[in-house]
N, C-alpha and C positions, 0 to 999 in steps of 0.2 A: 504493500500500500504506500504511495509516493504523500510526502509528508509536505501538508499543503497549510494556508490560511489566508481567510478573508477579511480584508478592511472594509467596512462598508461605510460610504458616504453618507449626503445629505439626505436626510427624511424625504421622502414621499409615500403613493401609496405603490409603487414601483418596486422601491427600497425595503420598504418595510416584508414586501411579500416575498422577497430575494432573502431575509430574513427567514420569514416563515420557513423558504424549502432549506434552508441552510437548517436550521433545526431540524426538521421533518428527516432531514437525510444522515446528522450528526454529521453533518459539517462544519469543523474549528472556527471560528469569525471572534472578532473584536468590533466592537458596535458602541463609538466614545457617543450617539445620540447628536451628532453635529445636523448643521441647516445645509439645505441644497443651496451648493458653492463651495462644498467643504475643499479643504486644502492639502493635500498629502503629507506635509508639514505637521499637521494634529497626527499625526502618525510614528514620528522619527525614529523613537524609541523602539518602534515594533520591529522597523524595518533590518533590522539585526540579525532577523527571522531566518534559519538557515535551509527552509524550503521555500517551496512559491509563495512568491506574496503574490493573492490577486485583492488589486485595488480594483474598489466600485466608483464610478464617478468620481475620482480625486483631483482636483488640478493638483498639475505636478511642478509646485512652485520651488521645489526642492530634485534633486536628482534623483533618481530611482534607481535599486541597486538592481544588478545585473540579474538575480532571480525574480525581480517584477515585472507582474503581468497587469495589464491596466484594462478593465474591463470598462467599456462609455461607449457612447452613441451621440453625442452631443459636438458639438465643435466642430475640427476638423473629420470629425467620424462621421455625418450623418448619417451614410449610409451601411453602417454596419448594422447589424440585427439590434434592439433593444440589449440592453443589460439584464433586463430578465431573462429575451431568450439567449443571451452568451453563457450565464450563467447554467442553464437547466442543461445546457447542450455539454459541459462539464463536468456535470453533474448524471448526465447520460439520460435526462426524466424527459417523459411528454409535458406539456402545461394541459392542464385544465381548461376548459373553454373560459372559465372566468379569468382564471391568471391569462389569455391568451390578449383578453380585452382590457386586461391591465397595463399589459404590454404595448398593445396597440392606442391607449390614451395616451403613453409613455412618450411615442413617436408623432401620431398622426391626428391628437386632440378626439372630437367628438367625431369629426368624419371620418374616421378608422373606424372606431367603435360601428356605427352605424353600418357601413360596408361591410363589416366584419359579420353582422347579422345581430347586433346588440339592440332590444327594445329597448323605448324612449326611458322606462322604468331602472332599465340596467345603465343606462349612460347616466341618467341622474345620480343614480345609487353610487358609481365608481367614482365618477364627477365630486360628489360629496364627502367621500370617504379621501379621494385625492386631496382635497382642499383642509381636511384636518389633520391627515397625515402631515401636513408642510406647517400646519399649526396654526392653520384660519380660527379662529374665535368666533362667536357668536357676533360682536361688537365689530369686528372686521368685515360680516357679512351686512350687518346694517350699515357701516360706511360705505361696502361697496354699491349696497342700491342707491344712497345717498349720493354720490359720485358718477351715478348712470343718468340718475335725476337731473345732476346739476350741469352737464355736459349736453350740448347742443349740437354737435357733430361730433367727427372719429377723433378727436383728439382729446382726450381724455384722462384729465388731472385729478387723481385718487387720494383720497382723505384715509385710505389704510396704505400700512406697508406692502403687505398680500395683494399682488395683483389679479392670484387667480379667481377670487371670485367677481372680483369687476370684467374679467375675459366672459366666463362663464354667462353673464346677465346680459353682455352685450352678443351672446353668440349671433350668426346671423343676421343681425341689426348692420353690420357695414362688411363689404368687404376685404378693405385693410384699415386697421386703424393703430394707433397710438396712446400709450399711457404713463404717466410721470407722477412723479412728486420729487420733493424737496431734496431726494435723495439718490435717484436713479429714472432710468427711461427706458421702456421698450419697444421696437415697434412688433407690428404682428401681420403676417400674409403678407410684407411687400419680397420682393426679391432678396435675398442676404445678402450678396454679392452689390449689389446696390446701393442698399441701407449701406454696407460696411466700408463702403466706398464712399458716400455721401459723408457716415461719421469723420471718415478720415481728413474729408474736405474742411470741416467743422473744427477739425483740433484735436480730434481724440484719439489716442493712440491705441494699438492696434492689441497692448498687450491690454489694455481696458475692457476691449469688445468681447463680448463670447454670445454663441448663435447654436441655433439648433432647427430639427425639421425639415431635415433637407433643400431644397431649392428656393420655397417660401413656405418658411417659418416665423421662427422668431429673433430677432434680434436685439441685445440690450448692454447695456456700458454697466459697468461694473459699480456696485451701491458703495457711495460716498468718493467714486471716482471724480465727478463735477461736482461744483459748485453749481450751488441753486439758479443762480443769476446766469449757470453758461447751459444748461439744461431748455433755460427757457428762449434763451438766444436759440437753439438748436429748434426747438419745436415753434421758432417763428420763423428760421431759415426754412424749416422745411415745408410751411406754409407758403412760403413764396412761389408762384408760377416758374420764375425760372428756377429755381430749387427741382422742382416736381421733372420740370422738362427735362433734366439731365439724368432723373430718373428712370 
């Protein structure tokens, strides 16, 4: 038996279920309970580890030793399978149809699920369960209707930290749109390559940005990367006509 263990990243309900089969199979993991963004760096100490390390979603803001394996789908990865199924595929297991939709919210939001054959019932229910794994509050869902209310087009300034459930309320409602506060921005469904190009135009540097979703997804600067004052410069360049048309 080749002598393994798992770091696992930031909460969600992705992570947590990556959990689940990790237990389910008595598979070794360390689980410090960090937020999605987590850093490899919360890690150091483990990393001494004299079999495989597989990290789960870690930025690797630290070098990784020569026995790590970095398990993500995010970033320069989009197009690799989810972290749930790299994991189960290691693990040698089928997923379940529900872990399959977990996987598939992981990657491709609500319109996976639904192609995937998910009723409106089960997209809510993962949907919901997503949004407290990441540690949505009761108090964060009432700002983000508060914040769907106060918003008169796609550009959309959130009175919670948690974005996703101000995503969630506005599904549908616009085809691409935008959301900020005091501390961060994302956009959502424009091209990456684009946005990440556009940020670049704007000032922001490259190691700031992180993106996921493959082709158009999400893209967003990194929380407490800008100042308030260049965020909002950012979301009026990009209001601009000719901003858009370079788009």
């Amino acid at each position: 038996m080749k002598k393994e263990i798992f770091l696992l990243g930031g909460y969600d309900l992705e992570m947590l279920t990556i959990k689940k089969l990790l237990i389910k199979h008595n598979k070794p993991f360390i689980d410090k309970q960090l937020f999605w963004g987590a850093s490899l760096s919360a890690y150091h100490e483990e990393l001494s580890y004299g079999g495989i390390i597989y990290g789960i979603e870690l930025q690797e803001d630290i070098q990784p030793p020569a026995n790590y394996i970095s398990i993500d789908h995010h970033g320069s990865l989009p197009s690799e399978p989810t972290s749930l199924e790299q994991v189960a595929e290691i693990l040698n297991i089928s997923l379940s149809f529900e872990e399959r939709l977990i996987a598939k919210n992981d990657c491709c939001y609500i319109k996976g699920m639904l192609m995937l054959g998910a009723s409106k019932e089960q997209v809510a229910a993962i949907r919901l369960a997503d949004r407290k794994a990441q540690g949505v509050s009761e108090n964060d869902e009432k700002l983000a209707a508060y914040s769907v209310k106060m918003s008169s087009e796609c550009f959309i300034f959130s009175y919670t930290n948690h974005f996703s459930p101000v995503v969630d309320r506005i599904y549908g409602l616009y085809k691409e749109f935008l959301i900020y506060n005091k501390t961060k921005i994302v956009f959502y469904n424009y091209s990456n390559d684009a946005i990440i190009r556009f940020l670049g135009q704007c000032g922001v540097k490259k190691e700031q940005i992180y993106f996921g979703g493959a082709k158009k997804g999400f893209v967003g600067v990194m929380e407490s990367a800008l100042s308030f004052k260049k965020i909002v410069q950012i979301v009026n360049n990009f209001k601009g006509k000719e901003c858009k048309k370079k788009l």
